[in-house]
C-alpha positions in Angstrom: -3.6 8.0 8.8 -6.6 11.2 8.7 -8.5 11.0 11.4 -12.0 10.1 8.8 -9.9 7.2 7.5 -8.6 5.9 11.0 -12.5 6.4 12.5 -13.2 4.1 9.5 -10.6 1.3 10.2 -10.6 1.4 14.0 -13.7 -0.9 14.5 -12.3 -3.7 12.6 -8.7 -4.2 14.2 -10.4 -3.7 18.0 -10.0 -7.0 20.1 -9.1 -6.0 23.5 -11.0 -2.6 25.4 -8.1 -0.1 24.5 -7.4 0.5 28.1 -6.3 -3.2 28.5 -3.9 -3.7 30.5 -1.5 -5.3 27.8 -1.6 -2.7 25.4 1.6 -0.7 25.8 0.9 1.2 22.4 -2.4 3.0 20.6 -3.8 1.0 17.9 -3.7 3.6 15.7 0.5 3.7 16.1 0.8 0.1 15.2 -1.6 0.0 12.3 0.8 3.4 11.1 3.9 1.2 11.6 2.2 -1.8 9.5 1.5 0.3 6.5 4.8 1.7 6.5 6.4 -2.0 6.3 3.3 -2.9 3.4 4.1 0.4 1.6 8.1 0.4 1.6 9.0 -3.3 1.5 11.1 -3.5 4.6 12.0 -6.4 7.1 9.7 -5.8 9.8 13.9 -4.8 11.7 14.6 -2.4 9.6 11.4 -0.1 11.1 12.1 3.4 11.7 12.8 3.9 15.7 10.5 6.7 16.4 7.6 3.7 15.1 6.7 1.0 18.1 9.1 -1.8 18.6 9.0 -4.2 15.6 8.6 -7.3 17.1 5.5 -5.6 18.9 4.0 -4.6 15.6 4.3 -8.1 14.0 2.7 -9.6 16.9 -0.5 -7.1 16.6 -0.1 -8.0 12.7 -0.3 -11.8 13.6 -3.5 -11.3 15.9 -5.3 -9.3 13.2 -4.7 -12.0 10.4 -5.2 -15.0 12.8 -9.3 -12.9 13.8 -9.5 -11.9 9.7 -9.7 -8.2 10.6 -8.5 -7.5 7.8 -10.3 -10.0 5.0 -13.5 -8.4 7.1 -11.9 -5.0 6.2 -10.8 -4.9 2.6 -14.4 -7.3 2.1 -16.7 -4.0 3.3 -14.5 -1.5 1.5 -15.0 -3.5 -2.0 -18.9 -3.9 -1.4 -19.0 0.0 -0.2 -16.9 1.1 -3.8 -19.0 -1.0 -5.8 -22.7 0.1 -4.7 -20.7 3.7 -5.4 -20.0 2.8 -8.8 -23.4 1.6 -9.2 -22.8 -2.1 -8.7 -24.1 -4.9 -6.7 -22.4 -5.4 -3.7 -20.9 -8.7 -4.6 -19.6 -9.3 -7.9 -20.6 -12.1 -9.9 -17.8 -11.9 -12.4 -14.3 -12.0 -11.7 -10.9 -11.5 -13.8 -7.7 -14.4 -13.3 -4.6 -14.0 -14.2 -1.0 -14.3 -12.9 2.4 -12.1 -12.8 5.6 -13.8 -12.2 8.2 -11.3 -10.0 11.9 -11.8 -10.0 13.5 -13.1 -7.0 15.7 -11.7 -4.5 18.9 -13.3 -2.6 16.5 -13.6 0.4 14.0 -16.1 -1.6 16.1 -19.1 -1.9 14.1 -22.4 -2.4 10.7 -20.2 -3.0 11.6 -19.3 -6.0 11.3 -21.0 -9.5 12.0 -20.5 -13.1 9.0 -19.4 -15.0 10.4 -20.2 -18.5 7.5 -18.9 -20.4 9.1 -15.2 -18.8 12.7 -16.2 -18.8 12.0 -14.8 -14.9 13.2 -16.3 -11.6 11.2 -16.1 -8.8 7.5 -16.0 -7.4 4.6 -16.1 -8.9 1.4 -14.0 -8.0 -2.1 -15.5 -8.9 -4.4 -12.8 -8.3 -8.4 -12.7 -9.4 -10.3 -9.3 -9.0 -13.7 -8.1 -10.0 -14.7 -5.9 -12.9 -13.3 -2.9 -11.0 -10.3 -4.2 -9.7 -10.9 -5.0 -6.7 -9.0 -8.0 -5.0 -11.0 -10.8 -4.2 -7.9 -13.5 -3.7 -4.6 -14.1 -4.6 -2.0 -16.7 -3.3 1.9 -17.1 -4.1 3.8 -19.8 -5.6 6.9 -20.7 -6.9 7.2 -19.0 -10.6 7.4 -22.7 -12.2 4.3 -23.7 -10.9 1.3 -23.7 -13.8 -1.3 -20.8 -14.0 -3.8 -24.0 -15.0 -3.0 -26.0 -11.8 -3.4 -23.2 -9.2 -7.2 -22.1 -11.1 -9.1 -24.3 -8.3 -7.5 -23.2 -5.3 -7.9 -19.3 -6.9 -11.3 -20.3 -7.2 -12.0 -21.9 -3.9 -10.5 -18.8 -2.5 -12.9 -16.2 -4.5 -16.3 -18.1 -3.4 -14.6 -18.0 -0.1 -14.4 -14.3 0.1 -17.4 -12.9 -1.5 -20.0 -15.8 -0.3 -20.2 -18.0 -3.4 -21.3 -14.9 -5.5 -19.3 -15.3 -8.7 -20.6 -17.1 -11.2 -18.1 -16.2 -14.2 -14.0 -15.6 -14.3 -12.5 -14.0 -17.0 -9.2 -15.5 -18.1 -6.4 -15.3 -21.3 -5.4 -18.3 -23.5 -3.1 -19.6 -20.6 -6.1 -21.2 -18.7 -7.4 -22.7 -22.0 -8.1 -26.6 -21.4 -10.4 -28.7 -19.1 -8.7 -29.2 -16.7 -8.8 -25.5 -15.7 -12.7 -25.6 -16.4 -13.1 -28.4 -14.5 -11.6 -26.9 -11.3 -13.3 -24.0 -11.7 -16.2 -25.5 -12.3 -16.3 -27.4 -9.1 -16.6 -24.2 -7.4 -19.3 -23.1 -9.3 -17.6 -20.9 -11.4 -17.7 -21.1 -15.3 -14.5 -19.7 -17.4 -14.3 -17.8 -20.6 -11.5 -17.2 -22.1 -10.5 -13.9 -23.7 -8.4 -14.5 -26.8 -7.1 -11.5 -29.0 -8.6 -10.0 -32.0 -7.3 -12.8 -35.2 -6.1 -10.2 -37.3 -3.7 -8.5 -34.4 0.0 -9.7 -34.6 2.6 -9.0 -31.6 1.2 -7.9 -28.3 -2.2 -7.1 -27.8 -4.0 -5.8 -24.9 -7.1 -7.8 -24.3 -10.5 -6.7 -23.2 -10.5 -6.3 -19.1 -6.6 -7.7 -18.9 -5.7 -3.9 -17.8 -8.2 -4.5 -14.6 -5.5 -7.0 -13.3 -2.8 -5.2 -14.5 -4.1 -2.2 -12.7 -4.5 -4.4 -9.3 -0.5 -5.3 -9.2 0.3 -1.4 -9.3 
C-alpha cells in the first residue's frame, strides 16, 4: 500500500498504541496480508510465507470487524467521493438488486438453486448509491427470493448512512407489496425500473449498470 493511501487508512484500524506489547507485527503488514486474501480469493492457509502468520492476520481481521473499522472506513471514503463528484455526503437514493454466483465444492449446504438462472450457489444482495458506491449487501442461499431479503437490505442501508435514503431503485423482480411494504417500514419508498415497451430480448435499464459496475 503507498505510503498517502496507508497515512489515510492507518487511523481507522488503530486500537492498541503500536508499541503494545502484543503486537508482534506492523499494522501496516497485516492490513497488506488482508488485501491480498480479499484481492486473490484464497483460504486465509494458503498466504504467501514472506506475509505474517495467517492465523495472526485473521485474528487482527476479526478485531477490526468486531470495532467496525472498517464500516467506519469505507462509510468516510463514500461521503469524501461524493462531495468530489458534487454530491451530498449522504445519498438519499439508492439502487437494489441481486447476482446469484455459482458454487464451489467448498459451499456445501450454503448453497441453493436459483432457478430463475439455472445457477447453483450464493446469492449476493447488494444496494449502492447513484455512484456505486456500496452501502450494504448480505449473502444468501441462491433460492432464497430477491422480494423477501428487500427489508433486511433496507434495514441495513438506513443503518449505514444514518437513515438518509429516502428512495431505492429496483427492476421488475421487486414488483409487489410485500417488497414495498418492507421497504417502506424503513422509510424507504421503491420504484421500479421496467424497460422501454417496445424493446424485445435483453435490455439494459436506466441505472442497472451502477450495480453491475459494483460486483466488478
Amino acid at each position: 500500500m503507498p505510503d498517502d493511501e496507508w497515512s489515510l487508512v492507518l487511523p481507522y484500524l488503530t486500537l492498541v498504541r503500536e508499541d503494545a506489547p502484543q503486537r508482534q507485527h506492523s499494522l501496516r503488514e497485516l492490513f497488506n496480508a488482508l488485501r491480498y486474501v480479499v484481492r486473490y480469493g484464497i483460504a486465509w492457509r494458503a498466504m504467501p510465507n514472506d506475509l505474517p502468520p495467517w492465523f495472526t492476520v485473521s485474528q487482527q481481521t476479526q478485531r477490526w470487524l468486531a470495532a467496525k473499522c472498517l464500516d467506519a472506513l469505507a462509510h468516510d471514503l463514500r461521503a469524501v467521493l461524493r462531495l468530489k463528484e458534487g454530491k451530498r455526503a449522504e445519498p438519499t437514493a439508492a439502487i437494489i438488486d441481486s447476482r446469484t454466483l455459482r458454487s464451489t465444492p467448498g459451499s456445501r449446504t450454503r448453497a441453493g438453486y436459483d432457478g430463475a438462472k439455472c445457477k447453483r450457489g450464493s446469492k449476493v444482495h447488494v444496494a449502492v448509491d447513484t455512484l456505486g458506491h456500496l452501502l450494504a449487501l448480505h449473502v444468501t442461499p441462491a433460492n432464497h427470493d430477491d422480494r423477501a431479503e428487500v427489508g433486511r437490505l433496507a434495514e441495513a442501508i438506513q443503518e449505514a448512512i444514518n437513515q438518509s435514503v429516502e428512495l431505492a431503485y429496483v427492476d421488475q423482480g421487486y414488483t409487489g407489496t410485500r417488497p414495498a411494504g418492507a421497504a417502506g417500514e424503513h422509510g424507504i419508498a421503491l420504484e421500479v425500473v421496467k424497460p422501454p415497451e417496445a424493446k424485445r430480448g435483453f435490455v439494459l435499464l436506466p441505472r442497472r449498470w451502477v450495480v453491475e459496475r459494483s460486483f466488478d
